[in-house]
C-alpha positions as CSV (number, residue, x, y, z in Angstrom):
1,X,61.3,126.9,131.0
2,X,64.5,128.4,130.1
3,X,65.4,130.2,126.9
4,X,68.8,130.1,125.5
5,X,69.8,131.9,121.9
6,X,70.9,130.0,119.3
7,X,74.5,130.4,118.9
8,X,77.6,128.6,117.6
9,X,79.5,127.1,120.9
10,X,77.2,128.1,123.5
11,X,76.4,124.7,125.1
12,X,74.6,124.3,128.3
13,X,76.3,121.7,130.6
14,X,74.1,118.2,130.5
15,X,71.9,117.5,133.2
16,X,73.5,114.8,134.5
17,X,76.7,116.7,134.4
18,X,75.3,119.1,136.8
19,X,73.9,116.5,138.9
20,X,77.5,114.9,139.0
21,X,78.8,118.5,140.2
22,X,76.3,119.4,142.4
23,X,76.5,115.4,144.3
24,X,80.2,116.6,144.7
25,X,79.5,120.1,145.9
26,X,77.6,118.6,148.4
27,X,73.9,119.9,147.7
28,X,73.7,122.8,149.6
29,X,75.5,125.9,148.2
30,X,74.0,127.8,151.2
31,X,76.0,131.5,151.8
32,X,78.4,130.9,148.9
33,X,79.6,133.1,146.5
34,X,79.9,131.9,142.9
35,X,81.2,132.9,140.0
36,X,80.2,131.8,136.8
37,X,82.5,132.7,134.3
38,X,81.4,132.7,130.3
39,X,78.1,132.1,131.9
40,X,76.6,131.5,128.6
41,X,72.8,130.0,129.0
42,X,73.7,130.6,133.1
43,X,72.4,127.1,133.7
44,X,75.5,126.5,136.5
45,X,75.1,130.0,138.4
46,X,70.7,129.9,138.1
47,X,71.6,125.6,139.6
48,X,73.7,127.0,142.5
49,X,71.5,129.7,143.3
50,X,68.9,127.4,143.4
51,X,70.6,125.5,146.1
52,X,71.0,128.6,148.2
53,X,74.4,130.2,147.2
54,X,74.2,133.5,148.3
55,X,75.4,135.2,145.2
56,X,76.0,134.5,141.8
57,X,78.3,136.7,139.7
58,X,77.5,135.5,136.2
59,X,80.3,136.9,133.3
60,X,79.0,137.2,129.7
61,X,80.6,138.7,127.1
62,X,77.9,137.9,124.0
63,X,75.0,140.7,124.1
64,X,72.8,138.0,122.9
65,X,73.5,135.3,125.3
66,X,73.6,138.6,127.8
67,X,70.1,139.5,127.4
68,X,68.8,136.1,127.4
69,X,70.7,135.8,131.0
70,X,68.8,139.2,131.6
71,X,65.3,137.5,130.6
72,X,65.6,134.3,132.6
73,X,67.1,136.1,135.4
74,X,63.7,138.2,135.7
75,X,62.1,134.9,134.5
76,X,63.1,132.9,138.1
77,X,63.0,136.2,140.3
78,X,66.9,135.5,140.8
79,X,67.5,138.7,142.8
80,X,71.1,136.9,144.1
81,X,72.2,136.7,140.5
82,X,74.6,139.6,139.3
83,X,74.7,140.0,135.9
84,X,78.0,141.1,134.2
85,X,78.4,141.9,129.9
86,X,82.1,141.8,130.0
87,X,85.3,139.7,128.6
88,X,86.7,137.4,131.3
89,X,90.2,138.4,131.5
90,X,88.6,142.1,131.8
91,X,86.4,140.8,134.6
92,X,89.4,139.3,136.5
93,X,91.6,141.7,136.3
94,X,89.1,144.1,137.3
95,X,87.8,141.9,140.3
96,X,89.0,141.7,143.9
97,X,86.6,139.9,145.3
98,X,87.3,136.2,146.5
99,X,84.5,133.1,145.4
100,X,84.1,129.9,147.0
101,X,83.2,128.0,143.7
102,X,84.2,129.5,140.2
103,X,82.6,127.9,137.3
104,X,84.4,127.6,134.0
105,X,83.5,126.8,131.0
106,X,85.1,128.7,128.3
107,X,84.9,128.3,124.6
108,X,86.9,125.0,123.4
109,X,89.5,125.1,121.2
110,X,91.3,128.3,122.1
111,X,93.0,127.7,124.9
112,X,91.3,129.8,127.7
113,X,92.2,127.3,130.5
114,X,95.6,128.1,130.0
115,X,95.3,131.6,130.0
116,X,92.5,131.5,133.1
117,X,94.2,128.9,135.4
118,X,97.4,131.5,136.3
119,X,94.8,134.5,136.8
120,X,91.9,132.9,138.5
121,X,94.5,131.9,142.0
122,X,93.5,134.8,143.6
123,X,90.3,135.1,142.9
124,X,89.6,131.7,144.7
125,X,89.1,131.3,148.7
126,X,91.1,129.7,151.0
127,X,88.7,126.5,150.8
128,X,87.6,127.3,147.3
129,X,86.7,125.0,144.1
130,X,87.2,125.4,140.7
131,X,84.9,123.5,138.1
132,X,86.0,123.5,134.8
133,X,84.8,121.7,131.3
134,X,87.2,121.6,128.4
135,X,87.6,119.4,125.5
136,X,90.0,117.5,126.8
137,X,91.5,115.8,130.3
138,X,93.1,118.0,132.6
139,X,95.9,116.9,134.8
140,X,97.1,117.2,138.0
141,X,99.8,120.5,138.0
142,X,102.5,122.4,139.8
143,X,99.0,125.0,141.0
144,X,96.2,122.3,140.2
145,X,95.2,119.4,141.8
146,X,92.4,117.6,140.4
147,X,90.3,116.4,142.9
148,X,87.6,114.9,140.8
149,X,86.5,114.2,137.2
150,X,84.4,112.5,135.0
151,X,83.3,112.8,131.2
152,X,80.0,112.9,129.4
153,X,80.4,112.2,125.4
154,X,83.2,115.1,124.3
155,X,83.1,117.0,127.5
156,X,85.8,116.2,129.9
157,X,84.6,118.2,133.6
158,X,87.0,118.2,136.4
159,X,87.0,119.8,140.3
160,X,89.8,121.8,141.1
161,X,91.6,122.5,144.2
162,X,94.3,125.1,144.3
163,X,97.5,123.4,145.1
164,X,99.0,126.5,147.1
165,X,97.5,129.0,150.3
166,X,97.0,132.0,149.8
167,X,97.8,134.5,152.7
Protein backbone atom coordinates (compact mmCIF):
# COMPACT_ATOMS: atom_id res chain seq x y z
CA UNK A 1 0.00 0.00 0.00
CA UNK A 2 0.89 3.40 -0.84
CA UNK A 3 1.68 6.24 1.48
CA UNK A 4 0.95 9.77 0.62
CA UNK A 5 1.70 12.83 3.24
CA UNK A 6 -0.88 14.78 4.43
CA UNK A 7 -0.94 17.99 2.72
CA UNK A 8 -3.34 20.78 1.76
CA UNK A 9 -4.24 20.24 -2.12
CA UNK A 10 -2.34 17.14 -2.83
CA UNK A 11 -5.21 14.94 -4.16
CA UNK A 12 -4.57 11.69 -5.82
CA UNK A 13 -6.72 11.25 -8.91
CA UNK A 14 -9.84 8.71 -8.15
CA UNK A 15 -9.63 5.29 -9.12
CA UNK A 16 -12.14 5.34 -11.45
CA UNK A 17 -10.63 8.43 -12.94
CA UNK A 18 -7.64 6.55 -13.77
CA UNK A 19 -9.41 3.68 -15.07
CA UNK A 20 -11.34 6.15 -17.40
CA UNK A 21 -7.74 7.42 -18.62
CA UNK A 22 -6.10 4.43 -18.82
CA UNK A 23 -9.46 2.67 -21.01
CA UNK A 24 -8.63 5.67 -23.34
CA UNK A 25 -4.85 5.28 -23.40
CA UNK A 26 -5.48 2.04 -24.55
CA UNK A 27 -4.05 -0.22 -21.65
CA UNK A 28 -0.81 -0.78 -22.66
CA UNK A 29 1.74 2.09 -22.15
CA UNK A 30 4.37 -0.28 -23.46
CA UNK A 31 7.90 1.81 -24.58
CA UNK A 32 6.33 5.24 -23.68
CA UNK A 33 7.81 7.92 -22.11
CA UNK A 34 5.70 9.88 -19.51
CA UNK A 35 5.87 12.74 -17.78
CA UNK A 36 4.17 13.35 -14.75
CA UNK A 37 4.16 16.71 -13.94
CA UNK A 38 3.24 18.02 -10.06
CA UNK A 39 3.40 14.37 -9.55
CA UNK A 40 2.19 14.80 -6.11
CA UNK A 41 1.31 11.14 -4.52
CA UNK A 42 2.79 9.76 -8.23
CA UNK A 43 -0.38 7.63 -8.48
CA UNK A 44 -0.60 8.48 -12.62
CA UNK A 45 3.32 7.90 -13.39
CA UNK A 46 3.62 4.48 -10.67
CA UNK A 47 -0.24 3.49 -12.95
CA UNK A 48 1.57 3.96 -16.34
CA UNK A 49 4.62 2.31 -15.35
CA UNK A 50 2.63 -0.33 -14.30
CA UNK A 51 1.28 -0.86 -17.66
CA UNK A 52 4.73 -0.98 -19.16
CA UNK A 53 5.75 2.69 -20.05
CA UNK A 54 9.21 2.68 -20.45
CA UNK A 55 9.92 5.63 -18.35
CA UNK A 56 8.35 7.87 -16.07
CA UNK A 57 9.80 11.34 -15.33
CA UNK A 58 7.79 12.34 -12.24
CA UNK A 59 8.20 16.49 -11.24
CA UNK A 60 7.76 17.36 -7.58
CA UNK A 61 8.43 20.41 -6.14
CA UNK A 62 7.14 19.64 -2.23
CA UNK A 63 10.16 17.91 -0.32
CA UNK A 64 7.53 16.21 1.61
CA UNK A 65 5.39 14.81 -1.11
CA UNK A 66 9.20 14.30 -2.76
CA UNK A 67 10.33 11.88 -0.32
CA UNK A 68 7.15 10.05 0.00
CA UNK A 69 7.59 9.62 -4.09
CA UNK A 70 11.24 8.50 -2.97
CA UNK A 71 9.65 5.86 -0.44
CA UNK A 72 7.07 4.30 -2.72
CA UNK A 73 9.30 4.42 -5.58
CA UNK A 74 11.75 1.91 -3.59
CA UNK A 75 8.48 0.49 -2.12
CA UNK A 76 7.30 -1.02 -5.92
CA UNK A 77 11.06 -1.56 -7.10
CA UNK A 78 10.10 1.22 -9.83
CA UNK A 79 13.55 1.29 -11.42
CA UNK A 80 11.76 3.13 -14.77
CA UNK A 81 10.55 5.92 -12.50
CA UNK A 82 12.84 9.17 -12.50
CA UNK A 83 12.41 11.23 -9.74
CA UNK A 84 12.71 15.01 -10.06
CA UNK A 85 12.34 17.80 -6.70
CA UNK A 86 11.95 20.79 -8.91
CA UNK A 87 9.17 23.70 -9.92
CA UNK A 88 7.48 22.83 -13.19
CA UNK A 89 8.20 25.83 -15.27
CA UNK A 90 11.96 25.19 -14.09
CA UNK A 91 11.62 21.63 -15.23
CA UNK A 92 10.37 22.65 -18.72
CA UNK A 93 12.37 25.12 -19.44
CA UNK A 94 15.23 23.10 -18.51
CA UNK A 95 13.92 19.92 -20.49
CA UNK A 96 14.50 18.98 -24.13
CA UNK A 97 13.31 15.79 -24.18
CA UNK A 98 10.00 14.92 -26.02
CA UNK A 99 7.05 12.60 -23.98
CA UNK A 100 4.33 10.64 -25.51
CA UNK A 101 1.80 11.18 -22.61
CA UNK A 102 2.32 14.28 -20.13
CA UNK A 103 0.26 14.17 -17.07
CA UNK A 104 -1.05 17.36 -15.47
CA UNK A 105 -2.40 17.99 -12.67
CA UNK A 106 -1.49 21.21 -11.11
CA UNK A 107 -2.72 22.92 -8.08
CA UNK A 108 -6.41 24.44 -8.72
CA UNK A 109 -7.06 27.79 -8.44
CA UNK A 110 -3.96 29.46 -9.71
CA UNK A 111 -4.10 29.24 -13.03
CA UNK A 112 -1.22 26.80 -13.97
CA UNK A 113 -3.00 25.49 -17.16
CA UNK A 114 -2.69 28.75 -18.54
CA UNK A 115 0.75 29.28 -17.92
CA UNK A 116 1.68 25.33 -18.86
CA UNK A 117 -0.44 24.88 -22.00
CA UNK A 118 1.92 27.54 -24.25
CA UNK A 119 5.17 25.87 -22.71
CA UNK A 120 4.33 22.20 -22.67
CA UNK A 121 3.98 22.20 -27.13
CA UNK A 122 7.31 21.21 -27.39
CA UNK A 123 7.73 19.10 -25.00
CA UNK A 124 4.94 16.80 -26.52
CA UNK A 125 5.63 14.11 -29.55
CA UNK A 126 4.38 14.21 -32.75
CA UNK A 127 1.48 11.57 -31.65
CA UNK A 128 1.57 12.75 -28.10
CA UNK A 129 -1.32 13.23 -25.39
CA UNK A 130 -1.81 15.56 -22.85
CA UNK A 131 -4.03 14.61 -19.70
CA UNK A 132 -5.00 17.31 -17.66
CA UNK A 133 -7.46 17.78 -14.42
CA UNK A 134 -8.46 21.26 -13.41
CA UNK A 135 -11.37 22.64 -11.63
CA UNK A 136 -13.14 23.52 -14.33
CA UNK A 137 -14.09 22.51 -18.24
CA UNK A 138 -11.51 23.08 -20.69
CA UNK A 139 -12.38 23.83 -24.24
CA UNK A 140 -11.43 23.28 -27.44
CA UNK A 141 -8.52 26.18 -28.49
CA UNK A 142 -6.54 27.78 -31.25
CA UNK A 143 -3.42 24.89 -29.82
CA UNK A 144 -5.88 22.44 -28.05
CA UNK A 145 -8.22 20.09 -29.12
CA UNK A 146 -9.92 18.21 -26.64
CA UNK A 147 -10.30 14.90 -27.65
CA UNK A 148 -11.99 13.47 -24.68
CA UNK A 149 -13.38 14.31 -21.17
CA UNK A 150 -15.39 13.38 -18.47
CA UNK A 151 -15.84 14.63 -14.71
CA UNK A 152 -15.83 12.92 -11.35
CA UNK A 153 -17.52 15.24 -8.39
CA UNK A 154 -15.34 18.77 -8.80
CA UNK A 155 -12.65 17.34 -11.00
CA UNK A 156 -13.20 18.13 -14.55
CA UNK A 157 -10.26 15.61 -16.60
CA UNK A 158 -9.78 16.10 -20.23
CA UNK A 159 -7.34 14.30 -23.21
CA UNK A 160 -5.51 16.63 -25.20
CA UNK A 161 -4.23 16.65 -28.56
CA UNK A 162 -1.99 19.31 -29.84
CA UNK A 163 -3.82 21.16 -32.53
CA UNK A 164 -0.41 21.96 -34.57
CA UNK A 165 2.93 19.62 -36.00
CA UNK A 166 5.74 20.16 -34.86
CA UNK A 167 8.78 19.78 -37.24
Amino acid sequence: MLAFPDQPGLRPTPDRVRQTLFNWLGQDLAGLVCLDLFSGTGVMGFEALSRGAEKVIMVEKSTVAYKALQQNKQLLNAAHAHLINMDAMQFLAENASPFDVIFLDPPYKQGWLAKLLPAIKTHLKLDGVIYAEAEFAMQDDDDWQVVKHGKAGNVFYHLLKSRHERT
